[in-house]
SESERO-235767 format. One record per residue (C-alpha): residue in three letters; z, x, y. Coordinates in steps of 0.5 Angstrom, whole numbers, padded with zeros to 4 digits, always signed. Layout:
AlaZXY;...
//
This chain:
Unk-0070+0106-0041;Unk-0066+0101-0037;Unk-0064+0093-0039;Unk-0069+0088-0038;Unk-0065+0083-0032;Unk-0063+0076-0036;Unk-0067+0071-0036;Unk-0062+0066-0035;Unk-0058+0068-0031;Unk-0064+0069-0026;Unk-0066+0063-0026;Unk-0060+0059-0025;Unk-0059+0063-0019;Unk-0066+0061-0017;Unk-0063+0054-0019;Unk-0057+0055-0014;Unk-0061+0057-0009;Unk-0065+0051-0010;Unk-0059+0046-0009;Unk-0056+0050-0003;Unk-0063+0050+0001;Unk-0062+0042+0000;Unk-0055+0041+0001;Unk-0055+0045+0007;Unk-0061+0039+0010;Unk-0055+0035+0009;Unk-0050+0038+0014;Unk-0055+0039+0018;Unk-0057+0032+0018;Unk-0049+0030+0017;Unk-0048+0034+0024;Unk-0054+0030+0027;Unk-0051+0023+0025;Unk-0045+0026+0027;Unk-0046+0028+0034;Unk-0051+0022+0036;Unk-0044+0018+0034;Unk-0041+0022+0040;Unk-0046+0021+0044;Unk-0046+0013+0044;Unk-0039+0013+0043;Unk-0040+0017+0050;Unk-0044+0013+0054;Unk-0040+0006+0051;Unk-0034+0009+0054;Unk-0038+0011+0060;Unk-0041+0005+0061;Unk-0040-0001+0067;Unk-0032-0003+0066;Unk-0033-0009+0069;Unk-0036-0016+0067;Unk-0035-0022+0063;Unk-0030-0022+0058;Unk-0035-0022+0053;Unk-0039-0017+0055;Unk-0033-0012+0055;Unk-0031-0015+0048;Unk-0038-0014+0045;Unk-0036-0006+0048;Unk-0030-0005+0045;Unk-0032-0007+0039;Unk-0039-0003+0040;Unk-0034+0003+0042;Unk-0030+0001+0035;Unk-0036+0002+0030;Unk-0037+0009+0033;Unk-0030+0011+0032;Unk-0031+0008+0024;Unk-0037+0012+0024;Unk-0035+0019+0026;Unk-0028+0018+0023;Unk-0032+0016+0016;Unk-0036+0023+0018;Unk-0031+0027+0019;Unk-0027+0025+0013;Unk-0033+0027+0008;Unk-0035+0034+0010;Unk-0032+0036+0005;Unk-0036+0036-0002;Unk-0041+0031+0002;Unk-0046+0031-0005;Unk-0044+0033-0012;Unk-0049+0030-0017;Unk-0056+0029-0019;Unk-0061+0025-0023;Unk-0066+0026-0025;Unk-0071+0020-0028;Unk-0076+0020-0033;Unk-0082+0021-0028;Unk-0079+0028-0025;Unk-0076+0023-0019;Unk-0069+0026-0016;Unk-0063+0022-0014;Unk-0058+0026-0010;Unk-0052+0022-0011;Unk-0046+0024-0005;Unk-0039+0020-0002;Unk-0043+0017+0003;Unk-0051+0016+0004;Unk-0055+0019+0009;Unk-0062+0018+0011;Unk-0067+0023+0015;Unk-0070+0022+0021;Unk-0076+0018+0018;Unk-0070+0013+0015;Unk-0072+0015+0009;Unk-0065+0016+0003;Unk-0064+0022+0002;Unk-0057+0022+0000;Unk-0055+0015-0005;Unk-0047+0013-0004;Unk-0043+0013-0010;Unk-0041+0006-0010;Unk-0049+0003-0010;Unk-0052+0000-0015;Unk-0057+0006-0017;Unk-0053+0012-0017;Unk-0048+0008-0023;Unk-0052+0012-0028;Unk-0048+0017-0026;Unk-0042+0016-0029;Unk-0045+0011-0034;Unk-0052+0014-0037;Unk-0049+0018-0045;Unk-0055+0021-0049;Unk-0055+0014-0053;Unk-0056+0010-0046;Unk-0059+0014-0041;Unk-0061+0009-0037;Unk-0068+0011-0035;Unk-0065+0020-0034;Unk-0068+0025-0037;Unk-0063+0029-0034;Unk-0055+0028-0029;Unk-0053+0035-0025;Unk-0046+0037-0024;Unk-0046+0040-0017;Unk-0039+0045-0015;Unk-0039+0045-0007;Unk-0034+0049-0004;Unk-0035+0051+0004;Unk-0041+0047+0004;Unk-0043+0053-0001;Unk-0047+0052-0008;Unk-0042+0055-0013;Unk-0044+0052-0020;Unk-0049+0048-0023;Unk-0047+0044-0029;Unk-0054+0039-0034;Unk-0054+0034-0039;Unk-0060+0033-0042;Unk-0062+0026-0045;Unk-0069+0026-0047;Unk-0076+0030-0047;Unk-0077+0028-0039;Unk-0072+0033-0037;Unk-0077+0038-0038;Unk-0076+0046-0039;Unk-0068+0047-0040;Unk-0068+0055-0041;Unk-0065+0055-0034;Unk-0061+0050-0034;Unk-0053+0051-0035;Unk-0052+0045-0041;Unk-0046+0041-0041;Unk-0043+0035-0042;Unk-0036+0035-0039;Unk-0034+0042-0035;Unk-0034+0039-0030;Unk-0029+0034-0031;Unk-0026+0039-0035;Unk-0025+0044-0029;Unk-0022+0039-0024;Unk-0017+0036-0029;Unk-0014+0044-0031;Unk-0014+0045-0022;Unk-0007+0046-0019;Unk-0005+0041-0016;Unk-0003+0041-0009;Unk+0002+0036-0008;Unk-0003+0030-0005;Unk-0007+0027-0010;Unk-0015+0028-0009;Unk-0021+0022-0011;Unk-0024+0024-0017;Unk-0031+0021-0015;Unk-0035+0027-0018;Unk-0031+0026-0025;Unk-0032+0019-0025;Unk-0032+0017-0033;Unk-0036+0011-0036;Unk-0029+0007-0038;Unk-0026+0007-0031;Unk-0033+0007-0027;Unk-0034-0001-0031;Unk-0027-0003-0028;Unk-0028+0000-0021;Unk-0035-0004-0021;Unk-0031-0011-0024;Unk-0033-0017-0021;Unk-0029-0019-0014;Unk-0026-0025-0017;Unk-0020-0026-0020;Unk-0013-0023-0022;Unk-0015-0017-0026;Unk-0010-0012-0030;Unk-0012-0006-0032;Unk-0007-0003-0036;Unk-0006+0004-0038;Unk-0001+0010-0040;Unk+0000+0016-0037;Unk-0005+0020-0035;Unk-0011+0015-0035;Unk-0013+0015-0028;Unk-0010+0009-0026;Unk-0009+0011-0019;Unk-0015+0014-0019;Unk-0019+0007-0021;Unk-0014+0003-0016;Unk-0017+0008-0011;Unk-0023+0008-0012;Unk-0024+0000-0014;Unk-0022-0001-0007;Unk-0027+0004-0004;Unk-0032+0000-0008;Unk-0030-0007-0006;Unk-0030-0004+0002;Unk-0037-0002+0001;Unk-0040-0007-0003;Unk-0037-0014+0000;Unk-0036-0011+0007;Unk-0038-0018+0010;Unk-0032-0021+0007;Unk-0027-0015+0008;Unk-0028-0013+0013;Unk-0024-0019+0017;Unk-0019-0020+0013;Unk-0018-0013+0010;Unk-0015-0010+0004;Unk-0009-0008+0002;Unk-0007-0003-0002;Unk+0001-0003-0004;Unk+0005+0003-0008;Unk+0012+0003-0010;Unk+0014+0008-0005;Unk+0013+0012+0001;Unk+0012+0018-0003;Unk+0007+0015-0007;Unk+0003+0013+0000;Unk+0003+0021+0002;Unk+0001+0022-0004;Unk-0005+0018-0004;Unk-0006+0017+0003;Unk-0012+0022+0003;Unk-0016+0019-0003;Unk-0020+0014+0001;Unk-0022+0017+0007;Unk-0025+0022+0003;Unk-0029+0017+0000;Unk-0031+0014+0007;Unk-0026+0009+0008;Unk-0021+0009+0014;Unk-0020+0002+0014;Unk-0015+0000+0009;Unk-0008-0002+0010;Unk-0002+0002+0005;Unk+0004+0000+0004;Unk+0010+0001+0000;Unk+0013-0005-0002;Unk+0019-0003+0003;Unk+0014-0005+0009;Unk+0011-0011+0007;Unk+0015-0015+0013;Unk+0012-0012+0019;Unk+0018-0008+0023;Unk+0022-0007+0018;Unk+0021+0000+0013;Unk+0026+0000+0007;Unk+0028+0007+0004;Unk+0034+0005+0000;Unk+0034+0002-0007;Unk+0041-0003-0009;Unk+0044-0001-0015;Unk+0040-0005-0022;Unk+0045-0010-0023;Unk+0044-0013-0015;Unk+0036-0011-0015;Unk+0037-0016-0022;Unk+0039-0021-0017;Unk+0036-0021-0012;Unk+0030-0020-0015;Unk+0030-0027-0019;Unk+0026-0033-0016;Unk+0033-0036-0016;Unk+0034-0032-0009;Unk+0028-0038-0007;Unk+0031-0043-0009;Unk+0038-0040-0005;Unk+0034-0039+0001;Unk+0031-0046+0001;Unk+0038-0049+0001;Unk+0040-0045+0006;Unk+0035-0046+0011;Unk+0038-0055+0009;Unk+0044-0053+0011;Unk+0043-0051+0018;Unk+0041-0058+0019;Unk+0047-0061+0020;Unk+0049-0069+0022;Unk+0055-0069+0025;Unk+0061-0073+0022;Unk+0064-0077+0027;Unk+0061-0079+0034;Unk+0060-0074+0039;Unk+0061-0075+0047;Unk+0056-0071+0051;Unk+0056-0071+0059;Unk+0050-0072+0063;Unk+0050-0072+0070;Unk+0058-0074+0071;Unk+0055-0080+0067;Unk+0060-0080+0059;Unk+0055-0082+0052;Unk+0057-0083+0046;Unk+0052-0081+0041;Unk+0053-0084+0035;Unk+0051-0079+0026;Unk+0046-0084+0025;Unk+0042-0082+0032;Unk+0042-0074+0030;Unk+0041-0077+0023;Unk+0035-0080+0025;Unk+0032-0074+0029;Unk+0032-0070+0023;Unk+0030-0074+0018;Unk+0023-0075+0022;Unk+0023-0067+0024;Unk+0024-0066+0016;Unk+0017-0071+0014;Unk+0013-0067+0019;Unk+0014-0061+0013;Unk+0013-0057+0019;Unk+0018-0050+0017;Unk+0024-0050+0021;Unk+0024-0047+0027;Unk+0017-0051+0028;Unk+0019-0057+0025;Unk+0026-0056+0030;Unk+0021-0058+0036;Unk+0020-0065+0033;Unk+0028-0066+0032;Unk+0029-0064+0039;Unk+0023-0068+0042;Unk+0026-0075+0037;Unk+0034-0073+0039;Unk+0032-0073+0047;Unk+0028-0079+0046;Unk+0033-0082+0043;Unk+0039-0080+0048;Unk+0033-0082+0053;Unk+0034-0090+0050;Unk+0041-0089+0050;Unk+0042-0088+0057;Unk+0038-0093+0060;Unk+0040-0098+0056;Unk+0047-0096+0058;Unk+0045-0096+0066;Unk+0041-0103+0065;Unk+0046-0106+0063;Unk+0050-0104+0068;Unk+0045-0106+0072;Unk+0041-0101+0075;Unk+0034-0101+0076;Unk+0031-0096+0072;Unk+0023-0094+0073;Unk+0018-0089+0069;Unk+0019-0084+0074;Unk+0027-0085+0073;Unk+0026-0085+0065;Unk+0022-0077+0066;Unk+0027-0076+0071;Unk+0033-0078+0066;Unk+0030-0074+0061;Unk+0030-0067+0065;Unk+0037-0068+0065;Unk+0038-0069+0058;Unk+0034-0064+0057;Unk+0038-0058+0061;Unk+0044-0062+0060;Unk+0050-0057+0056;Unk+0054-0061+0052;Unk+0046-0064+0050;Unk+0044-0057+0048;Unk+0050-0055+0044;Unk+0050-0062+0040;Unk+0043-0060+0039;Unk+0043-0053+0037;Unk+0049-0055+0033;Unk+0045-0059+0028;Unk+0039-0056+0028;Unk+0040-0048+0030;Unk+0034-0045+0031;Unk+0034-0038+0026;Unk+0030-0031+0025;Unk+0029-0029+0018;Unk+0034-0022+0019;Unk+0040-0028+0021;Unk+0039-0032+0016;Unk+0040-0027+0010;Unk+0044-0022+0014;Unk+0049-0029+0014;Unk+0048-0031+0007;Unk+0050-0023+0005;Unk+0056-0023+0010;Unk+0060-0030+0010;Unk+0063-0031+0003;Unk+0064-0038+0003;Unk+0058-0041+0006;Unk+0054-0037+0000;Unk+0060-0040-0005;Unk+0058-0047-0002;Unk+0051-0046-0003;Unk+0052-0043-0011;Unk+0056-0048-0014;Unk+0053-0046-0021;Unk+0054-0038-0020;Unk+0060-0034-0022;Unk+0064-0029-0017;Unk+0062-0024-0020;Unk+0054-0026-0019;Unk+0056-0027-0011;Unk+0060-0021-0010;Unk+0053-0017-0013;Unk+0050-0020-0005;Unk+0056-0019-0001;Unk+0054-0013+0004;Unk+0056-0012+0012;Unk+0052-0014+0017;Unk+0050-0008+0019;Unk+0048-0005+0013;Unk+0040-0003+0014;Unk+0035-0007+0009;Unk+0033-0005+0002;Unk+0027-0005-0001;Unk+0029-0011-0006;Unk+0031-0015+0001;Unk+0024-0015+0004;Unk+0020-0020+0000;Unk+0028-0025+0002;Unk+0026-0023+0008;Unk+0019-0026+0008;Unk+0020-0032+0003;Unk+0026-0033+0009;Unk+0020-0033+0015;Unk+0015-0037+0011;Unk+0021-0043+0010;Unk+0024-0042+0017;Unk+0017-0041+0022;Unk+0016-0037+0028;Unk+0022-0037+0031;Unk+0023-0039+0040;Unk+0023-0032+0044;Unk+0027-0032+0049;Unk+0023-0033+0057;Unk+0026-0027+0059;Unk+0025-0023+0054;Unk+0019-0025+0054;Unk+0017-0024+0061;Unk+0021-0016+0061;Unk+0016-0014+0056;Unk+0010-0017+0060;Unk+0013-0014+0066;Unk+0013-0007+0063;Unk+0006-0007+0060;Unk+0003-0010+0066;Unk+0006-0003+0069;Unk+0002+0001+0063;Unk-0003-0003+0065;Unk-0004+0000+0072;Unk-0002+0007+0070;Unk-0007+0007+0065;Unk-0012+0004+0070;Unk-0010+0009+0075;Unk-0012+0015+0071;Unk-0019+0012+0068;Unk-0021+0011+0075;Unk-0019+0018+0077;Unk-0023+0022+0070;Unk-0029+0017+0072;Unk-0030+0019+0078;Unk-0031+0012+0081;Unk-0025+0011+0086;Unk-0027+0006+0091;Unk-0031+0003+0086;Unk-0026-0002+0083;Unk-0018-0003+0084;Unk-0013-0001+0079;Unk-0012-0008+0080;Unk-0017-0011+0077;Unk-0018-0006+0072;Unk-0011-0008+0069;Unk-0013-0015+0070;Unk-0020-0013+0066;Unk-0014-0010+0060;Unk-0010-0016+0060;Unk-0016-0021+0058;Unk-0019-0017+0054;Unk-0012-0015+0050;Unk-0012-0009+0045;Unk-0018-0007+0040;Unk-0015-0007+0034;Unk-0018-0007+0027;Unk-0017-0012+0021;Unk-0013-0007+0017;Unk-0009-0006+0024;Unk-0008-0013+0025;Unk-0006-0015+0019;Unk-0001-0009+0018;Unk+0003-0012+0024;Unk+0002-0019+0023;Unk+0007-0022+0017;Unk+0002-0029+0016;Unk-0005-0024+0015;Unk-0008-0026+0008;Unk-0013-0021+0005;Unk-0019-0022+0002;Unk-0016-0017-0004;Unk-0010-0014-0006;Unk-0009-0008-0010;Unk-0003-0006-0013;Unk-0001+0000-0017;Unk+0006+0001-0021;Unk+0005-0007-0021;Unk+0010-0007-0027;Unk+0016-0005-0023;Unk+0015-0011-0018;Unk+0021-0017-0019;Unk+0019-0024-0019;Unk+0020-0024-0011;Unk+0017-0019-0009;Unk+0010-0022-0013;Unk+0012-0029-0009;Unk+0011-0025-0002;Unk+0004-0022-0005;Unk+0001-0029-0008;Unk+0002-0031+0000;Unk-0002-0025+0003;Unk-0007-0026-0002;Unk-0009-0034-0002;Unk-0016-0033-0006;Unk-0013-0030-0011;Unk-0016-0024-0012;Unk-0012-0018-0014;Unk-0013-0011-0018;Unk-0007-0010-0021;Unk-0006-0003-0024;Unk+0001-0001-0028;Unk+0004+0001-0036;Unk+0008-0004-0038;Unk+0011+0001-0043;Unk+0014+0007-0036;Unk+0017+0000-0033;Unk+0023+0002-0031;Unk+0026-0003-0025;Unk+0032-0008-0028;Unk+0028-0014-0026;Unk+0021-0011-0030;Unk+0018-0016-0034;Unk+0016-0014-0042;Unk+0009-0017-0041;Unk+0003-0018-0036;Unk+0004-0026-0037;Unk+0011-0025-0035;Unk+0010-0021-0030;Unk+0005-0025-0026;Unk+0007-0031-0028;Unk+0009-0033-0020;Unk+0001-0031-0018;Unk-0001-0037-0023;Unk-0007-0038-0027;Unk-0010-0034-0032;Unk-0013-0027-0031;Unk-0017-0022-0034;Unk-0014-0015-0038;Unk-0017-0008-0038;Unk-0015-0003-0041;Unk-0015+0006-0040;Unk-0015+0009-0047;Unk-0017+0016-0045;Unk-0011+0021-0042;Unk-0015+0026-0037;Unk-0009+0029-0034;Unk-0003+0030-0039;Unk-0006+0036-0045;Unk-0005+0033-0052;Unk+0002+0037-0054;Unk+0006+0034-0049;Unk+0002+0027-0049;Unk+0005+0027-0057;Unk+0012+0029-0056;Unk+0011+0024-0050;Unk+0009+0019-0055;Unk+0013+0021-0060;Unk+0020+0021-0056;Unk+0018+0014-0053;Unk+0017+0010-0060;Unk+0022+0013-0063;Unk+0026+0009-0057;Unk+0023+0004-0059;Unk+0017+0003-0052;Unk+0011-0001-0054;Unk+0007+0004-0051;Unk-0001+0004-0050;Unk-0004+0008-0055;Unk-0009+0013-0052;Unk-0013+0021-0053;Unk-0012+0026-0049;Unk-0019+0029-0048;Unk-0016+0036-0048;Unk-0011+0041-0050;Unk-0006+0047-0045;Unk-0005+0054-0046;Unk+0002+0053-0046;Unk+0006+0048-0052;Unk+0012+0045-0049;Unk+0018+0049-0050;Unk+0026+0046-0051;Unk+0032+0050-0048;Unk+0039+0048-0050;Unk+0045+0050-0046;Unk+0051+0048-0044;Unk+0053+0043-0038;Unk+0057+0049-0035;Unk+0051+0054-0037;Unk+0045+0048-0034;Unk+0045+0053-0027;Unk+0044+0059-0029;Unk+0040+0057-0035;Unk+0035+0052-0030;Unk+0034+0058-0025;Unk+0031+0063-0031;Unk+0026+0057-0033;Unk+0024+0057-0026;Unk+0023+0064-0025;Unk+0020+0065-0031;Unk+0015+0060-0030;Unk+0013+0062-0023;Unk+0012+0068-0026;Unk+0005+0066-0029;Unk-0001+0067-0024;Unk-0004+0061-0020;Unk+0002+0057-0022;Unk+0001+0051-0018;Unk+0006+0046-0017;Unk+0013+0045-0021;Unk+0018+0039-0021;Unk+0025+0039-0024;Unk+0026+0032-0026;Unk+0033+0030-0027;Unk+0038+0024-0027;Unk+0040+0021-0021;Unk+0046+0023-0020;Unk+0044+0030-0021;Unk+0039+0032-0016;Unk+0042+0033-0010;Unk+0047+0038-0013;Unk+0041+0041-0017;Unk+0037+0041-0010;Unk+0043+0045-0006;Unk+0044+0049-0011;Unk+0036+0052-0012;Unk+0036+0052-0005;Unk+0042+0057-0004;Unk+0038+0061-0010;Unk+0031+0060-0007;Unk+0030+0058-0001;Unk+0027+0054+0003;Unk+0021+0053-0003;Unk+0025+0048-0006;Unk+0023+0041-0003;Unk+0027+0034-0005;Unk+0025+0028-0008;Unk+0019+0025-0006;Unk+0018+0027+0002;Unk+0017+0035+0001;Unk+0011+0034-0004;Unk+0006+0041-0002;Unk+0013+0045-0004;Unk+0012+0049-0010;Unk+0018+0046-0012;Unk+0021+0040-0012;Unk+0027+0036-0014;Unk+0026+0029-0016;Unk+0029+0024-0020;Unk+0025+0020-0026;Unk+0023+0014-0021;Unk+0021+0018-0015;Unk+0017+0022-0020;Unk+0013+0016-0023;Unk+0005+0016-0020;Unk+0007+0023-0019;Unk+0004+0029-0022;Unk+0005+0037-0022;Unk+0002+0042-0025;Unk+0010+0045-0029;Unk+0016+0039-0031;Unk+0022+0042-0033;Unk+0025+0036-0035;Unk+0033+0036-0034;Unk+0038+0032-0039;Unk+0033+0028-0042;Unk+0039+0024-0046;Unk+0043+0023-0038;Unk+0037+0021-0036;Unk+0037+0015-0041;Unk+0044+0013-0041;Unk+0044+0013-0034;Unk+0037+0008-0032;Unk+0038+0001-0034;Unk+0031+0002-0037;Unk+0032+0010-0040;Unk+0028+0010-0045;Unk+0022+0009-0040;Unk+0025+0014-0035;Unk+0025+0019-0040;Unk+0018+0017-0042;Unk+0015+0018-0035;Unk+0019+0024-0033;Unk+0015+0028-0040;Unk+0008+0025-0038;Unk+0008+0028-0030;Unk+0006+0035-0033;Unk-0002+0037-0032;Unk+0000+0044-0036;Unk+0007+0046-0038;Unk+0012+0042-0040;Unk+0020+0045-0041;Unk+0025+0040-0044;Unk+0033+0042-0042;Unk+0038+0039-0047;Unk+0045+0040-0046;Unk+0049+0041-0052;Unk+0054+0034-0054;Unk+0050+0029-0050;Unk+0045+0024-0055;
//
């Protein structure tokens, strides 16, 4: 007699099938939306070129809506939908990265960040929220593969088929491997993190949490909300999302554009200024001074001091005629440019405007006195000649010099005695700390001098030459461009490249919010998100206060990881330079690191005395953390044994070998020699197997093995050892080894 088949089993195959015949109605009207897209994005480009200006900007921005909307579709292919809800009427809600409607505009798919799809993250048996049911959906491939139901009440009707659960799914993506980018968490969103990704628009808000609660994923996913939900307001003036470092923004960077956001600015915080990327961090004791908001105060001094009243009369010559020009003209000059509180380069123009008036005043009367007959037309006259005069210009750009932000700070570092002047309270020890060559490339800690330099100095003149060069070169673009539009639309004789390029100069660039504020060091934000926020100095939280004049930041961090020498020990601190109160939030659930690492973490950093935030851990590893202790002779041989033996495990995913600064180098040459070309370096070979990283580069970082090499020379070699150490312990999603070396401590 032959077994029965199991009922269940049928009927959740039977309920898959069900799912995958209305997620395929949703690539099919994915791929309609999409190619309709294409074709108006086609016949925008195919359109009449000519026009007035406001015709063809009103094309440009109608070809930039459809670039957005077919980047914003192909981004979200992958897992399109990922739950259901089902109401107390028997009503289903499809709940997906964007939403969608049929052909009769009907919704058949809710985006995430709507209001009537938060009962997805938010409903538990105790509030439903009006559900009798929420579904989990597993897609792969555009395929169906697991189904996953919490039932809250009778509504939900017959449950026999139905695969019951209440955190598998979230369960299955924290135990996946991990790849090396980090990826949106939009299906597993939990009550706690959803409450702070739907906070209000308004206001500072810190959102606190230690290791492992999802506190990038919650800045992401905050700034998706925010763009969806105050489009109108965002969308010209942008947001920003700013990381510690570039490895970081590789590591996140495809997090919001599969959440149908492509819009964002990303950047580290050695790319605040436009045109400069700083890679390389000072040394702690000279990043401790330049991080201090005393560096403000220098360069406001340092700006004054370029404007200068002679101490004794000067003699210019203009036009064979000798003037003597006593102090107290210049001086007056630049006490009227210094009242129009314009910053100096801009206020310079009212100097030379009231100094060449002056000089004007001057030589007439000189020349009346002499007895000659001096009209109008002979004072503009006059003028001119001041103006082109040498010996004029010299004076002038003697006492009041126009400067780039790069001059001012490059001079400060290379020119001992003008800082000594500038510093009569410093010891010399404190000044050698600046002391640097011109020629030395800018540093992370350098960029927010940069900016406060350029915020005091203005615009800086650019030279007409200059000027006119680049104009000469993209108006040759221009025509080349022009030439080649013509020819692949068929219609020469039907309009000059002449007057296509004329059409191209008018017009300018079509550049979106997000890349006009990446170039554009003035640009404000309508928000501001900020991650690792307790690494920031004071300084680099003066440049951000700039770019977010409305005050409205999301600032995500755990005091207790801060690592930077000029770190704050609490949130009022830390963001003392932005002003005004602001809101706390905290994460208390640790998704990410398995509870045995999570207490030796925990338990490491208190006995360092860390204040850290206390969170649970929502889950266990198969594997305990292991401690190996060698030699410093035997740390090679012994490292390469743990490796093989971990790469060993089936499905092992990533690996990361977290040692001290000094160290990484060595150890990264050295298993390179042993292993090949899998063995990647810091933060820029992140998709590598393996990788070798300091404690700073792995901060934000996560990875499915950590051995953790000389924890004791990680704390003494770091400013802020104890939290060093702490960061390195929490990276792990699975495996943890500490290497000790016997004698250290």
């Amino acid at each position: 007699m032959g077994q029965s088949a199991d009922p269940v089993g049928e009927g959740l195959q039977k309920e898959i099938q069900s799912e995958q015949r209305y997620l395929d109605a949703l690539y099919e009207r994915l791929d309609t939306v999409r190619a309709e897209a294409a074709r108006e994005l086609d016949n925008v480009r195919l359109g009449p070129q000519g026009g007035t200006h406001q015709s063809r900007s009103e094309r440009d921005a109608m070809a930039r809506i459809y670039e957005d909307r077919i980047a914003q579709l192909r981004e979200v292919d992958d897992r399109l939908a990922f739950g259901r809800l089902e109401d107390e009427e028997g009503e289903y809600r499809y709940i997906g990265r964007i939403g969608l409607r049929d052909a009769e505009l009907q919704p058949i798919l809710l985006d995430w960040r709507v209001p009537q799809a938060s009962a997805f993250y938010q409903a538990t048996a105790a509030t439903p929220m009006g559900l009798a049911s929420r579904r989990h959906l597993s897609t792969d491939n555009r395929r169906v593969t697991r189904l996953e139901d919490e039932v809250f009440g009778a509504g939900a009707g017959d449950t026999s088929d139905r695969v019951l659960t209440g955190e598998s799914a979230l369960m299955a993506a924290l135990g996946a491997q991990r790849t090396g980018r980090m990826t949106d968490i939009v299906s597993t969103i939990q009550a706690e993190q959803d409450r702070i990704i739907r906070s209000d628009l308004r206001g500072v808000m810190v959102v606190q949490g230690g290791p492992g609660t999802g506190k990038t994923a919650v800045a992401l996913h905050r700034a998706a909300y925010l763009l969806y939900t105050h489009r109108d307001r965002l969308a010209s003036s942008g947001l920003l999302v700013v990381g510690p470092s570039n490895s970081f923004l590789r590591y996140i960077e495809q997090v919001l554009p599969s959440l149908g956001e492509t819009g964002v600015v990303l950047s580290s915080l050695g790319s605040l200024f436009p045109g400069i990327d700083a890679q390389s961090d000072d040394a702690p004791e000279v990043a401790s001074v330049k991080g201090s908001t005393r560096m403000a105060e220098l360069l406001r001094r340092a700006v004054a001091s370029r404007q200068i009243v002679p101490t004794e009369e000067q003699v210019v010559e203009i036009n064979g005629e000798r003037l003597e020009v006593p102090p107290v003209l210049i001086e007056k000059a630049i006490r009227r440019a210094q009242d129009s509180r314009k910053p100096h380069n801009e206020a310079r123009v009212v100097f030379v405007q009231n100094a060449i008036a002056a000089l004007s005043s001057e030589l007439v009367g000189r020349l009346r006195r002499r007895g000659d007959t001096i009209d109008d037309e002979d004072i503009r006259m006059l003028r001119e000649d001041i103006r082109s005069s040498q010996d004029v210009r010299v004076l002038l750009n003697t006492a009041w010099l126009p400067m780039t932000p790069q001059k001012l700070l490059g001079d400060l570092y290379a020119r001992p005695g003008w800082l000594a002047s500038l510093t009569p309270g410093w010891n010399a020890e404190r000044r050698g700390l600046l002391a640097r060559d011109r020629a030395a490339d800018w540093t992370v800690s350098d960029i927010p001098l940069l900016d406060e330099a350029a915020e005091l100095l203005g615009e800086a003149p650019v030279a007409s030459a200059a000027a006119e060069a680049q104009r000469q070169r993209q108006r040759q673009m221009d025509l080349e461009n022009a030439e080649n539009a013509i020819r692949n639309m068929g219609v020469e004789g039907m309009v000059s490249a002449e007057a296509l390029a004329d059409g191209f100069a008018e017009s300018g660039p079509r550049l979106s919010a997000a890349e006009r504020a990446s170039t554009d060091r003035s640009w404000t934000f309508g928000h501001i998100v900020v991650d690792e926020a307790q690494e920031l100095s004071p300084m680099q939280w003066r440049l951000l206060k700039r770019r977010a004049p409305l005050r409205s930041l999301t600032i995500v961090g755990d005091i207790a990881q801060a690592s930077s020498p000029t770190a704050a020990s609490n949130w009022a601190d830390a963001i003392r330079s932005l002003g005004g109160e602001f809101r706390l939030e905290e994460l208390t659930v640790n998704y990410r690191t398995p509870a045995q690492i999570a207490h030796l973490a925990e338990r490491t950093a208190r006995d360092m005395g860390l204040n850290i935030t206390a969170s649970q851990s929502v889950r266990e590893s198969a594997w305990d953390p292991h401690e190996v202790t060698t030699t410093a002779d035997g740390l090679l041989p012994e490292l390469i044994d743990v490796i093989r033996e971990d790469r060993e495990i089936p499905d092992a995913g990533t690996l990361a070998v977290i040692a001290p600064a000094a160290l990484v180098g060595e150890l990264h040459a050295a298993l390179r020699d042993e292993f090949g070309a899998s063995i990647g370096l810091g933060g820029i070979s992140l998709t590598q197997s393996v990788s070798v990283l300091s404690p700073r580069t792995a901060k934000g970082l996560e990875f499915d093995s950590v051995i953790a090499v000389d924890p004791d020379g990680i704390v003494h070699a770091e400013p802020r050892g104890a939290s060093a150490l702490y960061v390195t312990l929490t990276r792990s999603t699975q495996r943890l080894t500490v290497m000790r070396i016997a004698g250290r401590g």
